[in-house]
N, C-alpha and C positions, 0 to 999 in steps of 0.2 A: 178271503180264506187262504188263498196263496200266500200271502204278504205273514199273515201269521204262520203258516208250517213252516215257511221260511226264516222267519224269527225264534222257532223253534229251534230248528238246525244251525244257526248261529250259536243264539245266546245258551243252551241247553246243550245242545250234542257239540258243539266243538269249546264255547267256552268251558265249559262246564265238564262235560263227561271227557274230553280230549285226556285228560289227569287220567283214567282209569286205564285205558289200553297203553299209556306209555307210563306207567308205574315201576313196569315190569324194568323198562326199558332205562328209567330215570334210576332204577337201584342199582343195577348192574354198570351204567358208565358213570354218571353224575355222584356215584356214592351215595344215593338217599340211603338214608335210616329208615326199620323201621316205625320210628315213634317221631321223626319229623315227615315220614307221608302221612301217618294217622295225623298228625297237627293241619299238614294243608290244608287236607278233604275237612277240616275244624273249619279252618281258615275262609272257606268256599262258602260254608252255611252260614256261618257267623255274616258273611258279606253277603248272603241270599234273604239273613233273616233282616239286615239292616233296611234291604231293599224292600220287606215286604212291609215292616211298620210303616216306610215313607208312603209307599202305595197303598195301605190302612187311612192313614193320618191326609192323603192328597184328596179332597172331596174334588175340588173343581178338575171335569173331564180332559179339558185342554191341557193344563198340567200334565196330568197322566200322559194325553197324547206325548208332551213333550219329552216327559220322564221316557218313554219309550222309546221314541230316537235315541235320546241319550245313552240311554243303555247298549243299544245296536252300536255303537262309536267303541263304549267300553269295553264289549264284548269283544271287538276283534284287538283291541290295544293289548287289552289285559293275555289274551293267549299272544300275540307277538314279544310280550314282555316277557315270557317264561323263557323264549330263547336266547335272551340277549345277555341273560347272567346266569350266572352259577352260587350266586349266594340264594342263600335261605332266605334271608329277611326279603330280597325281591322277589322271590316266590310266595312268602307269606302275602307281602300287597299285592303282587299278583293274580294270586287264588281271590283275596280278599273281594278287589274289584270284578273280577270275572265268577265268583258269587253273587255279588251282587247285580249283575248284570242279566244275569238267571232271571228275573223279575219280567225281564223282557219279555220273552215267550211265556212264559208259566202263567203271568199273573195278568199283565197289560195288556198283552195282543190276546189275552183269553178274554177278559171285559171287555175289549175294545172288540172282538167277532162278535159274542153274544149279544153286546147293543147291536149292531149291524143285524145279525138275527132277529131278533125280536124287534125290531123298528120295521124291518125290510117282511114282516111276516111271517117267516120263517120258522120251522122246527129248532127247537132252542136248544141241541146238539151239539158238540164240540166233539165228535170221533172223530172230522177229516182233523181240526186243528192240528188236535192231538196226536195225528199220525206224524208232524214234522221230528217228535221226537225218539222215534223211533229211527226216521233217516235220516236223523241226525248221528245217533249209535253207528246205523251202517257207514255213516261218510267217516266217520272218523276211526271207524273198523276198516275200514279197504284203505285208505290212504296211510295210515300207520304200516299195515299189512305189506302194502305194495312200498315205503320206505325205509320198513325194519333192514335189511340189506346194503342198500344205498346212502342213506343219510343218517348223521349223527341224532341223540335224542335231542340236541338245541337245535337242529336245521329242520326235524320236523314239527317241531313247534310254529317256528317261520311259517315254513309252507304250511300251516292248518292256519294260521294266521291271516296268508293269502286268500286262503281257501275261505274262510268265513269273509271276505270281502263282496264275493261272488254272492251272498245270500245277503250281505246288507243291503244292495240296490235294490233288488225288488222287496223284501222286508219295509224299505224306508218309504218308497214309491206307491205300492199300491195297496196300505193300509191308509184305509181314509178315516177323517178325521170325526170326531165324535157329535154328538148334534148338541145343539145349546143345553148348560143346565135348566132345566125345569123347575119347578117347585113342585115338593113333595108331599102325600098327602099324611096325615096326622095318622095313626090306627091307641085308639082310645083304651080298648079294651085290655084290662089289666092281666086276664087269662091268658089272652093272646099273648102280650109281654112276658109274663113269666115263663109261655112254655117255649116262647121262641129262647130266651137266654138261655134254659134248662138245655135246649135242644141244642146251641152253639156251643158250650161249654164242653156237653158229653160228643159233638161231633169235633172238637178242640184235640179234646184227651184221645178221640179214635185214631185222627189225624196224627197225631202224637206217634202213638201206638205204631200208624204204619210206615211213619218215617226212620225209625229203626229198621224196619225191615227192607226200604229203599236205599238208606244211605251203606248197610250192609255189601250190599249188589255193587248199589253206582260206584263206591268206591274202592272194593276188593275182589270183585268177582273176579275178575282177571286175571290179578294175583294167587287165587285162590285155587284157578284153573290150571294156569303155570306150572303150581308145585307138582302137578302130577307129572310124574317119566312121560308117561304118551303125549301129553297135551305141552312138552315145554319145548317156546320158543314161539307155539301156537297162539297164543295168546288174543292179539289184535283179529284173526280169523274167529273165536271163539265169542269175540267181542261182535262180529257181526253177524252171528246167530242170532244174539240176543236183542242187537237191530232189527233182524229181520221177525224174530215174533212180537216185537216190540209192534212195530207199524202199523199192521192191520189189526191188533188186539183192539182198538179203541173202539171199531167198528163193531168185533163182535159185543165187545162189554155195554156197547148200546141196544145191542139186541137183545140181549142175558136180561138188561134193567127191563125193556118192555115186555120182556114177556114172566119176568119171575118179581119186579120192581126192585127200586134204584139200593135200600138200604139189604135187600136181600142178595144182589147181585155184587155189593160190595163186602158182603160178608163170606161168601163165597170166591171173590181175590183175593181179599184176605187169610183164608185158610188155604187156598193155594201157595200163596208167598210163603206162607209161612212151610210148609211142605219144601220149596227151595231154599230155603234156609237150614233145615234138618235133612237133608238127603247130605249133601257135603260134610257134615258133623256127623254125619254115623257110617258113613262108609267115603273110599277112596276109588270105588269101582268108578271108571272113567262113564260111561252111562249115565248112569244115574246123576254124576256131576251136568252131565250136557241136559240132564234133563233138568236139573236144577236150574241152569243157567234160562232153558228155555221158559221155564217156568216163572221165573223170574222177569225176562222179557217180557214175557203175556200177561202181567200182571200189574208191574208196577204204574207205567202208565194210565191204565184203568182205572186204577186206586186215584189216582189225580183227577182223571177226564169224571169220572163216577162224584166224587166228593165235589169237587169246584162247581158241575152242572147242578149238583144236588142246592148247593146252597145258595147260586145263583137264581134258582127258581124259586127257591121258597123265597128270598127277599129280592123280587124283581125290579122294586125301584130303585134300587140300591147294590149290584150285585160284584161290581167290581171290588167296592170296599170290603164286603163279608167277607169275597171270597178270598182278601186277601188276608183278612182276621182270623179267618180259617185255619191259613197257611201256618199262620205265628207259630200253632201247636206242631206240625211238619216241622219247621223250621230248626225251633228247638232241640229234638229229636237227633236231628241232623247235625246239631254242633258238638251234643254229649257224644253220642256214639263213637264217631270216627277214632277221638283223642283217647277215648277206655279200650277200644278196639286196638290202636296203635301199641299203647303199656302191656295190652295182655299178650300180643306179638310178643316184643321185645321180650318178657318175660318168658313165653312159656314156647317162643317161634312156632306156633300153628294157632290157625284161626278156629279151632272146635271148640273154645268155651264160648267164645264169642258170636258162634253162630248159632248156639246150644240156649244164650241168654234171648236173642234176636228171637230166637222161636215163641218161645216164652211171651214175648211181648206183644208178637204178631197176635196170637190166642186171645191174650187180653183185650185187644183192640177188635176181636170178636164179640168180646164179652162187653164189650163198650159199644156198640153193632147193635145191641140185643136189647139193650136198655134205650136206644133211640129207638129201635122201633115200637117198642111198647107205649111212648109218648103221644099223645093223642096228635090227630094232623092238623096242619094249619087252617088258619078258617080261612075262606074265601074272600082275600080280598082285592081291590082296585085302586092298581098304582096309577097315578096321575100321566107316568110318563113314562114308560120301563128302558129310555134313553138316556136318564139322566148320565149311567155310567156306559 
């Protein structure tokens, strides 16, 4: 479980999220544009979604093990590479690879805990996982924070570079290796079939749905906070608020699912997020922005540990692949966004239509929420082997 929160805080909080606390910082020296940061944060999913068809498409477990070192390797190349140039095109490969690398935590060391779970007997939970990415926000919220003054935006890329080295060791070391593939058992029933596809499909489009309202946050909150008088300069600090409700969120939204269950407790972050997507869009009052951000932290993780565990369970022979089929629809979401979000910058320099649309969609993905659960549940059935992945 270590070996994954720590694959988390690598691949996720510094490859990954490291772009959103130095946004601020990469426009102001480096000259970013705003319609070439909206293309990177493209560039990041586009290399997250690549990651996730491969770990759809990888059935044999060993594979995946492997896939996931690799990635841990990528993960810290791809953020040393953001400091060594000032061209765009190596930030687009960049981004690309350290997207891609995102698979690491998210997808791999989620399937690879869950077998360890469910083989070792275990409560089939992912809130501690899930907490890595949370401290992952704060590591790269306090370390930005503490080299805003001191170091250039390409030295602190280096040192975040450094720093995700410190989390590949144990990432690499103490995630152990998958158990043999199994053979899996056959399920005949054509009901079951239909209503599990129906149920993948609309939990595809939810996923969708609330990856607009992630990719929103992971890539602009900061800037978003910025523009305010009180909060400019603050940035990287405002960045590990949202660390810090990020963390232990995963824990309560376990609790929320057991006591109200999983598709009700996700319909409920759902309307949350989407509430911090419309507080910034209708007002500038500095509050209500922190509470947006807070809100934001406490939720979006959720919506991942919520959804992955969900689909994991329901196809336990098999839960690595689903839950990366899952993702696809996240994914997606994730690469329109950014690039429409960037234009409407450029064009209009404030982010209120664009968080006005994000609302909008979070809703829908409620309304997509509403129509799974009405789908009758799955029948009880008996996986041969719930290690294969």
């Amino acid at each position: 479980m270590a070996a994954g929160l720590c694959a988390l805080v690598l691949s996720l909080g510094i490859a990954r999220f490291a772009y959103t606390p130095l946004l601020p910082v990469m426009q102001q020296q480096a000259g970013l544009s705003p319609l070439v940061a909206g293309w990177l944060a493209t560039f990041i999913y586009l290399g997250y979604t690549a990651g996730t068809l491969l770990a759809t498409f990888t059935k044999d477990p060993h594979r995946k093990f492997y896939l996931y070192r690799l990635c841990l390797i990528l993960a810290v190349l791809s953020t040393l590479a953001m400091g060594l140039s000032n061209d765009p095109l190596v930030w687009y490969i960049s981004r690309l690879i350290g997207g891609f690398s995102g698979i690491a935590g998210l997808l791999l060391a989620s399937g690879l805990a869950l077998n360890w779970l469910i083989r070792t007997g275990h409560k089939p939970q992912l809130g501690l996982h899930f907490t890595g990415a949370g401290l992952g926000i704060v590591v790269t919220g306090v370390c930005t924070g503490l080299m805003l003054e001191q170091l250039s935006w390409d030295q602190q890329w280096l040192l975040l570079g450094i720093v995700g080295v410190l989390f590949l060791v144990p990432a690499w070391i103490w995630m152990p290796a998958p158990a043999s593939l199994a053979s899996q058992p056959s399920v005949d029933n054509p009901a079951f079939n239909a209503t599990s596809k129906r149920w993948m499909v609309l939990m595809m489009l939810a996923y969708f749905c609330g990856g607009c309202g992630y990719v929103m946050g992971a890539t602009f909150i900061v800037d978003i906070l910025e523009r305010l008088p009180l909060l400019n300069g603050a940035g990287p600090w405002c960045w590990v608020i949202v660390g810090l409700a990020a963390a232990p969120s995963t824990f309560l939204w376990d609790k929320v699912a057991v006591a109200i269950g999983q598709i009700r407790a996700l319909i409920l972050a759902y309307v949350l997020q989407a509430f911090s997507m419309l507080l910034p869009a209708i007002s500038d009052w500095v509050a209500l922005n922190l509470l947006a951000a807070v809100l934001w932290g406490g939720t979006f993780i959720g919506i991942v540990n919520l959804t992955l565990t969900l689909v994991g369970r329901r196809f336990p022979h098999n839960p690595a692949s689903y839950m990366a089929a899952a993702t696809l629809g996240y994914s997606v979401s994730q690469m329109v966004a950014p690039a429409i979000t960037g234009y409407v910058l450029s064009m209009t320099g404030e982010y209120r239509l664009a968080l006005l649309v994000s609302t909008l969609v979070m809703f829908a993905g409620v309304a997509v929420l509403w129509l799974i659960q009405q789908l009758p549940e799955q029948p009880v059935t008996r996986a041969a082997d719930p290690t294969s992945d």
